[in-house]
Backbone as a chain_set.jsonl record, in Angstrom:
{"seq": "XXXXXXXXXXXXXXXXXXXXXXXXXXXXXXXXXXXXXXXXXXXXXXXXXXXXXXXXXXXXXXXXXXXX", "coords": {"N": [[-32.166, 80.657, 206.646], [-30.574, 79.786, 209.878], [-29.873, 82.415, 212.113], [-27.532, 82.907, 214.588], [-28.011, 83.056, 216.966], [-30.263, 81.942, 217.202], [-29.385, 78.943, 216.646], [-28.134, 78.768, 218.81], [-29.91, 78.77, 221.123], [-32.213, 76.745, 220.161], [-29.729, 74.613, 220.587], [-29.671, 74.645, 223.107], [-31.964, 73.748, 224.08], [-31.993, 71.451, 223.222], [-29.479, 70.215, 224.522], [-30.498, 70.434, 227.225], [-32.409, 69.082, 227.434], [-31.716, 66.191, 226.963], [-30.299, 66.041, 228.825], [-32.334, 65.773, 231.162], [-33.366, 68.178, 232.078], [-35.859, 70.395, 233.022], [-37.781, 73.208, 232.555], [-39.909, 74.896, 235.121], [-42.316, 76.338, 237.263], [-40.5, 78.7, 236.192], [-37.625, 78.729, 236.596], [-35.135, 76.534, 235.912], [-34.804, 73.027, 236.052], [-33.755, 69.785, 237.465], [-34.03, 66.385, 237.138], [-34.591, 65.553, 239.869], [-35.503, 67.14, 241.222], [-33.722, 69.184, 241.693], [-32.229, 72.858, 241.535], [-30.97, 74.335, 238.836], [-28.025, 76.034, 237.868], [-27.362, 79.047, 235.707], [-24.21, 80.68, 234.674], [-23.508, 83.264, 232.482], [-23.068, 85.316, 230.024], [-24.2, 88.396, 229.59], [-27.082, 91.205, 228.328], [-27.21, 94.933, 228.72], [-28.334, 97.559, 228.382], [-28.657, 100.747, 228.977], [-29.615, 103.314, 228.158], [-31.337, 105.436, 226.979], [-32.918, 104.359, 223.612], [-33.11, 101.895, 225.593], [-32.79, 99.622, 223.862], [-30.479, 97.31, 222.407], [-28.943, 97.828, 219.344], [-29.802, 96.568, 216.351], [-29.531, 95.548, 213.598], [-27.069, 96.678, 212.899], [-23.338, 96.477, 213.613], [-22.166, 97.82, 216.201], [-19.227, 97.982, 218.509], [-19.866, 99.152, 220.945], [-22.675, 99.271, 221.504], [-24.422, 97.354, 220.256], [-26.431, 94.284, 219.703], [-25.843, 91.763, 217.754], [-25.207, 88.907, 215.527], [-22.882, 89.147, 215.463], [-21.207, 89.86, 217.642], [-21.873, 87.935, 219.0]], "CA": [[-30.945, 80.301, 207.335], [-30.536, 80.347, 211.248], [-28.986, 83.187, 213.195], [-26.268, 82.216, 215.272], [-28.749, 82.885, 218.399], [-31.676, 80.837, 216.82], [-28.726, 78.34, 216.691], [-27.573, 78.892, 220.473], [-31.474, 78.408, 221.615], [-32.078, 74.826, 220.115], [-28.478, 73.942, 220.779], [-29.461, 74.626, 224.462], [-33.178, 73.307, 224.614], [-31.906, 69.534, 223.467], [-28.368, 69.473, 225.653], [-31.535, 70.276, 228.719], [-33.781, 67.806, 227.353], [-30.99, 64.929, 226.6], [-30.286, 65.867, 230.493], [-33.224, 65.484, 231.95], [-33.559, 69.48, 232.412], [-36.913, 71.257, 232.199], [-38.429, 74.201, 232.941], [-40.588, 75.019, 236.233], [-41.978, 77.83, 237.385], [-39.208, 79.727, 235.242], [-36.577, 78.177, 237.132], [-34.739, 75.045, 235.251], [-34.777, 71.909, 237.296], [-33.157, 68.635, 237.033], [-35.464, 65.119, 237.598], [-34.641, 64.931, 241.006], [-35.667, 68.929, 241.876], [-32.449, 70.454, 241.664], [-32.481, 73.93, 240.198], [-30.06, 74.487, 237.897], [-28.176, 78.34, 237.741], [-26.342, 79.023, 234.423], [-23.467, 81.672, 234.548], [-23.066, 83.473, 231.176], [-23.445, 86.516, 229.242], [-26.127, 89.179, 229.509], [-26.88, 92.145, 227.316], [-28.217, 95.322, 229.255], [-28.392, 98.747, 227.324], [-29.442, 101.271, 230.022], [-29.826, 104.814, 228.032], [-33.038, 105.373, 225.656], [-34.616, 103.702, 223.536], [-33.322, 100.914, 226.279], [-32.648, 98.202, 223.507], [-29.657, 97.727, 221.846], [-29.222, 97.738, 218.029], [-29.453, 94.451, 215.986], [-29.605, 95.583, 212.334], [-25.493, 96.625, 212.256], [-22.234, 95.937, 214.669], [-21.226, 98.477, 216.955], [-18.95, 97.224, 219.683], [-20.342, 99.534, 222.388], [-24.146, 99.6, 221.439], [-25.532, 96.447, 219.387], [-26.103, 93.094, 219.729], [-25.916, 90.729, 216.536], [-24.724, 87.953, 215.669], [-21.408, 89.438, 215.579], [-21.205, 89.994, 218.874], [-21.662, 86.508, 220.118]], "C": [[-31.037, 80.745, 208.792], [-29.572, 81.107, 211.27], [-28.193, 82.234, 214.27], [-27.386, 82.178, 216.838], [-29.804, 81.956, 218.228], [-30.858, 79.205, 217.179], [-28.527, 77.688, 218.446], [-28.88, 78.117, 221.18], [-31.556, 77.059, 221.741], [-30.657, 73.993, 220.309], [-28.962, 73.861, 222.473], [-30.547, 73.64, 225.274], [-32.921, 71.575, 224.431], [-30.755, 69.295, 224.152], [-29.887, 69.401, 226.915], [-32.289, 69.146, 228.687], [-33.114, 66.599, 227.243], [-30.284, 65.049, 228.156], [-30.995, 65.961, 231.293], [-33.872, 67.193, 232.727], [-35.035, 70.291, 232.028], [-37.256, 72.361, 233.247], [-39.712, 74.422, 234.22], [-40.476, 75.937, 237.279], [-41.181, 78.996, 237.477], [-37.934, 79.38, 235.997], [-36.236, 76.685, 236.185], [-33.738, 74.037, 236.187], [-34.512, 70.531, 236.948], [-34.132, 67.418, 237.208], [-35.096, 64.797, 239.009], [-35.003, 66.546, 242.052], [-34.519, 69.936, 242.204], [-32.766, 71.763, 240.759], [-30.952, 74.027, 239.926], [-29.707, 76.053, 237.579], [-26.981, 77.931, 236.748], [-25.549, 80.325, 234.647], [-23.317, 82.168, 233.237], [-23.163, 84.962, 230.986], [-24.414, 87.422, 229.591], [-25.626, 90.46, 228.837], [-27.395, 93.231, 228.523], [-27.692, 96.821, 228.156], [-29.262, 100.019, 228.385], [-29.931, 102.746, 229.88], [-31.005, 104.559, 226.889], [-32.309, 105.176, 224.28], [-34.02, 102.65, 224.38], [-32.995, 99.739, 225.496], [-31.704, 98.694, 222.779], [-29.805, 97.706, 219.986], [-29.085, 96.542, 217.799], [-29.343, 94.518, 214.503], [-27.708, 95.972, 211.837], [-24.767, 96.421, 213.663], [-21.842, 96.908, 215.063], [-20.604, 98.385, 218.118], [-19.165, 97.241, 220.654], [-21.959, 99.354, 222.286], [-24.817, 98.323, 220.926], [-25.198, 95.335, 219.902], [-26.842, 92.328, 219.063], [-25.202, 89.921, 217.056], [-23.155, 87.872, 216.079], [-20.581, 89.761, 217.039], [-20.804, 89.118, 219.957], [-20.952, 85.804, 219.872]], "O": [[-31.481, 81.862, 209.057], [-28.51, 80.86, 210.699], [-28.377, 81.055, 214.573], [-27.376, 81.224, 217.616], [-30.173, 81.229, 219.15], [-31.472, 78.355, 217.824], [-28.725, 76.598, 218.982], [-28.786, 77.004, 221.697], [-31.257, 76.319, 222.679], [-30.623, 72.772, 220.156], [-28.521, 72.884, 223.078], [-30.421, 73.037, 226.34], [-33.392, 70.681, 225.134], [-30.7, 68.136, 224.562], [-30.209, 68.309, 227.383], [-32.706, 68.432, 229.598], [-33.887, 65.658, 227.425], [-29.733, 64.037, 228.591], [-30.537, 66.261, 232.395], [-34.642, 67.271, 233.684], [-35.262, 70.725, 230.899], [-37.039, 72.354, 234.459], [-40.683, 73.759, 233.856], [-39.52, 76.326, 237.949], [-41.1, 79.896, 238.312], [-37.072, 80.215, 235.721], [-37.133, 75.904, 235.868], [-32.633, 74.128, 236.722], [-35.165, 70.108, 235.994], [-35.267, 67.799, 237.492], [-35.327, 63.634, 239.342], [-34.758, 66.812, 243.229], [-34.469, 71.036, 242.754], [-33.334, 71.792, 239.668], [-30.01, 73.823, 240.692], [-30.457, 76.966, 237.232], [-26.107, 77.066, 236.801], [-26.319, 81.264, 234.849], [-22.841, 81.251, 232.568], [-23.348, 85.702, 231.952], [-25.532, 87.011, 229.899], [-24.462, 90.84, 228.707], [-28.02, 92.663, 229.419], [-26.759, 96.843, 227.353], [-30.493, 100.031, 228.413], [-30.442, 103.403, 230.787], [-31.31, 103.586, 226.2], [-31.282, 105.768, 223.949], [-34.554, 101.713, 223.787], [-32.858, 98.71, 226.158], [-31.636, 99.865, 222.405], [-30.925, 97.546, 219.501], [-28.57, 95.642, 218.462], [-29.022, 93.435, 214.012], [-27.192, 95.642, 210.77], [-25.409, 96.231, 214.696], [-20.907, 97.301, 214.365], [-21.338, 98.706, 219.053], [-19.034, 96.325, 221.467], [-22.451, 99.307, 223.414], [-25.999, 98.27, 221.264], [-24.12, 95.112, 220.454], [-28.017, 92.051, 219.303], [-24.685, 89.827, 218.169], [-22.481, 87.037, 216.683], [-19.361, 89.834, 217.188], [-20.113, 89.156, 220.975], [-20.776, 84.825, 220.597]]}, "num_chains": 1, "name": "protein.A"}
């Protein structure tokens, strides 16, 4: 069964590709050389071990599915 992020991923890679969106040199660029900047979310976790948890839900520390 997919994760809700496995989900998110291919939900994102065919809206880009059914808009003419691909990838180039790590920048994502439209068919006429536009780059393309996405506003959203980001995770950062900045005290050791540096990554957050993913095996349970805690609202300040992890990030599952529950999360997103």
């Amino acid at each position: 069964m997919l994760c809700m992020k496995q989900i998110l991923i291919i939900t994102l890679v065919i809206v880009f590709a059914l808009c003419g969106i691909k990838i180039k040199d790590m920048r994502l660029v439209d068919d006429q050389g536009r780059e393309l900047l996405v506003h959203g979310g980001c995770v950062v976790y900045k005290v050791p071990p540096y990554f957050p948890i993913t095996d349970s839900f805690d609202y300040k520390l992890s990030f599952t599915d529950r999360d997103i």
